[in-house]
C-alpha positions as CSV (number, residue, x, y, z in Angstrom):
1,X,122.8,75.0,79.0
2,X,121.5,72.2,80.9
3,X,123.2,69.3,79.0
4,X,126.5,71.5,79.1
5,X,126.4,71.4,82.5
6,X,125.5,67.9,83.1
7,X,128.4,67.4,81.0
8,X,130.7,69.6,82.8
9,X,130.1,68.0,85.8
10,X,130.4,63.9,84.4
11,X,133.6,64.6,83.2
12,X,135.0,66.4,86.6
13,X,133.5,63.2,88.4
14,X,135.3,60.7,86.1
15,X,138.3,62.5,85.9
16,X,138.5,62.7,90.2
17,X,137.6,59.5,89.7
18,X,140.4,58.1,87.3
19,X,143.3,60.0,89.3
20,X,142.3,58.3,92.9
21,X,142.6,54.8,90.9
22,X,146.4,56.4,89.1
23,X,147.6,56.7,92.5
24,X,147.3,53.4,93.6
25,X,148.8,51.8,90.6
26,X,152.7,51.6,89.9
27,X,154.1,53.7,86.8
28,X,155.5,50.0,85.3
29,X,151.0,49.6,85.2
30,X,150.3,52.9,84.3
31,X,152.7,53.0,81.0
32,X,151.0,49.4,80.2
33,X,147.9,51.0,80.7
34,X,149.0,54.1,78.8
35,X,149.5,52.0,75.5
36,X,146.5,50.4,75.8
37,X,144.4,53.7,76.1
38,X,146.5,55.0,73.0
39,X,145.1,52.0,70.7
40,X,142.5,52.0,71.7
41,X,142.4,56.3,70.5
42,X,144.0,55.2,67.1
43,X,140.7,52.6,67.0
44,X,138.4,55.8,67.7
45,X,140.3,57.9,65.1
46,X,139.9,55.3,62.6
47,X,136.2,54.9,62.9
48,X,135.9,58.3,62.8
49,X,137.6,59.1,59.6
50,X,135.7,56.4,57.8
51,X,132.3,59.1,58.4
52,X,134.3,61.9,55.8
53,X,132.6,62.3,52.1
54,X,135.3,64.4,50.6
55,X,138.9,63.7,51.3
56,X,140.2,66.8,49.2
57,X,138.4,68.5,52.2
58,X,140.3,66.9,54.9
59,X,143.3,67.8,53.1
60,X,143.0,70.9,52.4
61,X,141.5,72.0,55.7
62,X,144.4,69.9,57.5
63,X,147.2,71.5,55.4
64,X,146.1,75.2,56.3
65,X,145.6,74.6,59.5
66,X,148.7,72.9,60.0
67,X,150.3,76.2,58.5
68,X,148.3,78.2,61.1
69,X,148.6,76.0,64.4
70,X,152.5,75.9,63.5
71,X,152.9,79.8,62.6
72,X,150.8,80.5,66.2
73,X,152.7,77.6,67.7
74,X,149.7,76.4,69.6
75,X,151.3,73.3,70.9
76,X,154.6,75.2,72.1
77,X,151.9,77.7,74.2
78,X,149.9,74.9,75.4
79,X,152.8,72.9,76.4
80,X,154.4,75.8,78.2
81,X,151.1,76.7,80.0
82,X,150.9,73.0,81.2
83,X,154.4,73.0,82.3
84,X,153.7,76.2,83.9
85,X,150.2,74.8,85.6
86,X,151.6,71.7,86.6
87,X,154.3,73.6,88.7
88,X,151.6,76.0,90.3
89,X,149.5,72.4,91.2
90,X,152.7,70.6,92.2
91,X,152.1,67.9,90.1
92,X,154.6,66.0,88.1
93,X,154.3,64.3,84.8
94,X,154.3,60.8,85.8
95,X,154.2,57.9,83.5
96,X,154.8,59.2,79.7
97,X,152.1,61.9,79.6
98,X,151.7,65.8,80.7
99,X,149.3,67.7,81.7
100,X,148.7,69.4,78.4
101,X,148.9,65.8,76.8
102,X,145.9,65.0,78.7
103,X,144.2,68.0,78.2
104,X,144.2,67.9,74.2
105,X,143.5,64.3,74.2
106,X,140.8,64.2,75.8
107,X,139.3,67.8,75.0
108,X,139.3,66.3,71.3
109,X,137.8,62.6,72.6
110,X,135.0,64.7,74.5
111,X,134.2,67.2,71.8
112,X,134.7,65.8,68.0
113,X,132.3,64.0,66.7
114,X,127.9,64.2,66.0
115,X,126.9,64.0,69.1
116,X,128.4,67.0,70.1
117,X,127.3,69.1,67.7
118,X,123.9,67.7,66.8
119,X,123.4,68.0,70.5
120,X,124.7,71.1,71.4
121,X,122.0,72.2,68.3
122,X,119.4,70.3,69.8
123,X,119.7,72.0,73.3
124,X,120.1,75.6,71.5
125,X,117.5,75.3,69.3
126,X,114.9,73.4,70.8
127,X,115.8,72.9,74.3
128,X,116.5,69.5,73.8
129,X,119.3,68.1,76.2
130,X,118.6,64.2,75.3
131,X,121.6,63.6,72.9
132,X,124.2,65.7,75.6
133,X,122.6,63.8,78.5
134,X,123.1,60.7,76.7
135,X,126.9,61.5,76.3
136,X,127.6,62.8,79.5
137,X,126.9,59.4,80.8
138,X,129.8,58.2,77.8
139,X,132.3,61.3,79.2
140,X,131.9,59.7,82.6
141,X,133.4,56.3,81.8
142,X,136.2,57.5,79.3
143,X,137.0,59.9,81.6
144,X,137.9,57.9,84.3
145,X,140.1,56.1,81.5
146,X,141.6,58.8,80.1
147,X,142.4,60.3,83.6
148,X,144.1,56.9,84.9
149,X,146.6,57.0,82.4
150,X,147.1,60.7,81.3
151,X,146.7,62.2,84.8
152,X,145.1,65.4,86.0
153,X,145.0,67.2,82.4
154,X,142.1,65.5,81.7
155,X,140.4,67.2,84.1
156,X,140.9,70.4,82.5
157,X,139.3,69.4,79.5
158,X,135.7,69.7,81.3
159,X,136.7,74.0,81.0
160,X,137.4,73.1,76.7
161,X,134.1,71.1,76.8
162,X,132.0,74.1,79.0
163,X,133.2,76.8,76.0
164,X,132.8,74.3,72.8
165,X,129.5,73.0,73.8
166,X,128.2,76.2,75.2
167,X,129.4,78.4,72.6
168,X,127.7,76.3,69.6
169,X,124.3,75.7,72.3
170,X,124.5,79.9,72.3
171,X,125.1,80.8,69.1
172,X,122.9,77.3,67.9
173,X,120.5,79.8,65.7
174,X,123.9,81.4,64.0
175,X,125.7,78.5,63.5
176,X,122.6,75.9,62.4
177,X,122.9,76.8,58.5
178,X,126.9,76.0,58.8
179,X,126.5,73.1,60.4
180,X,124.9,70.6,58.3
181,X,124.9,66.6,57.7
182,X,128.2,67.0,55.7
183,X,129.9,69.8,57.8
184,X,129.6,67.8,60.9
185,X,130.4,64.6,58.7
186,X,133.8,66.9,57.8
187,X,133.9,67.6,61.1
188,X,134.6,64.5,62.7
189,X,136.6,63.2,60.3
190,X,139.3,65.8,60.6
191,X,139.0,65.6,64.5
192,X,139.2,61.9,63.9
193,X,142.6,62.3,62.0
194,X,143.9,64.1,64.7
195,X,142.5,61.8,67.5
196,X,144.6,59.2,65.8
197,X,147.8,61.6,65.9
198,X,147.2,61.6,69.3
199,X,146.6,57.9,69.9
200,X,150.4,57.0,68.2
201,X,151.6,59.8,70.5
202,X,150.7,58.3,73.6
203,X,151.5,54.2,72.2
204,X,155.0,55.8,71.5
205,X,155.0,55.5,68.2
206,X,155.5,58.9,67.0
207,X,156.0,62.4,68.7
208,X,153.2,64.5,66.8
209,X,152.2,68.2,67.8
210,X,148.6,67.3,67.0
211,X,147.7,71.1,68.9
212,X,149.0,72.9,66.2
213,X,146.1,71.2,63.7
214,X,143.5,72.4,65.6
215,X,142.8,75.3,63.1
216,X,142.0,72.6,61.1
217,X,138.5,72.0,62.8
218,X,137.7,75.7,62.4
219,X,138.2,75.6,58.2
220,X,136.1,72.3,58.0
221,X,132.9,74.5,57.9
222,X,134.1,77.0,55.2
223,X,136.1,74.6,53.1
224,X,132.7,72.7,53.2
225,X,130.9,75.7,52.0
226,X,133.8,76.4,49.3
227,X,133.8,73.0,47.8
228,X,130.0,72.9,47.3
229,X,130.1,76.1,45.5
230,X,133.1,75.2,43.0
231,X,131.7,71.5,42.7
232,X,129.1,73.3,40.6
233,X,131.8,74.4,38.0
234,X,134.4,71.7,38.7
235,X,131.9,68.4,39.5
236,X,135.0,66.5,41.0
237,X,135.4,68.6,43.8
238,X,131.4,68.6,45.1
């Protein structure tokens, strides 16, 4: 749990970090700054999505999930709990973000993608915390980002990354078999498409509740599994 921890504690730095440099910056800077950062999250989805093999996958998974996220209302809960948080904190949503905002954002930037998973294997498995040391030092710097323009929500992501990372570094020898080259491939590409929901969100060009897909990331592993099987009957879907 090494890495985890090192983790843990990169993104708490940034984050601190990134909210002493927000206060010294008007909010006329901060929404510039906010656009900026929500490219530049569209750019990250994008070259994300281009690692999926199997599209039908991505929709499929998305589509359920979607169904489930909504049903749960998973962004109405988070929202509320953020709204509730950020009253207990006395902290206001300044600029065009919230606390919740920030924490999905960047929970998803920290925690969808290879070297999260492959590293979170490698420290189960072998005891290997090079890859998670490695992106710790990344967290650190997009933290501070991240933190500047979507305020103290961010910081709460560091809890999201302790339980994803150290669930999957925990359970590495269960989860191993499930999470091969084209699960993780899967993966990140529907993490990616949401990433990019959230990047329009915060360059204000859409309002999407990109929480309620986050079933979606769960399915990828199992639709994976599904499609392999039938793609022996039905070669178009393998």
């Amino acid at each position: 749990m090494l890495g985890v921890l090192i983790n843990v504690c990169t993104v708490i730095a940034g984050s601190t970090v990134g909210l002493l440099f927000k206060k010294s910056i008007s909010k006329k800077y901060s929404d510039a700054v906010m656009t900026g950062i929500g490219l530049c999250v569209i750019l990250i989805g994008i070259q994300g999505m281009l690692k999926g093999e199997n599209v039908l996958i991505t929709i499929v998974s998305m589509v359920i999930g979607a169904l489930i996220g909504t049903a749960l209302d998973i962004d109405g809960k988070l929202n509320g709990a953020g709204d509730w948080l950020s009253k207990k904190i006395r902290t206001g949503n300044s600029g065009k973000g919230s606390l919740a905002e920030g924490f999905v954002t960047a929970s998803l930037v920290f925690c969808v993608g290879a070297m999260t998973i492959l590293g979170s294997l490698d420290a189960g498995l072998k005891g290997d915390n090079t890859t998670l040391i490695t992106k710790s030092i990344l967290d650190l710097f997009s933290s501070m980002m991240l933190s500047a323009s979507l305020g103290i929500g961010v910081i709460f992501a560091a809890a999201f990354v302790f339980v994803f990372q150290g669930g999957i570094v925990l359970l590495a020898g269960v989860l191993e078999p499930f999470l091969d080259a084209f699960a993780i491939a899967e993966i990140t590409c529907v993490g990616s498409v949401m990433i990019m929901g959230l990047g329009f969100n915060l360059a204000g060009i859409a309002k999407i509740k990109v929480a309620n897909y986050f079933p979606s990331l769960i399915l990828v592993p199992f639709m994976c599994y599904l499609f392999d099987y039938l793609g022996q009957f039905i070669p178009a879907l393998g």
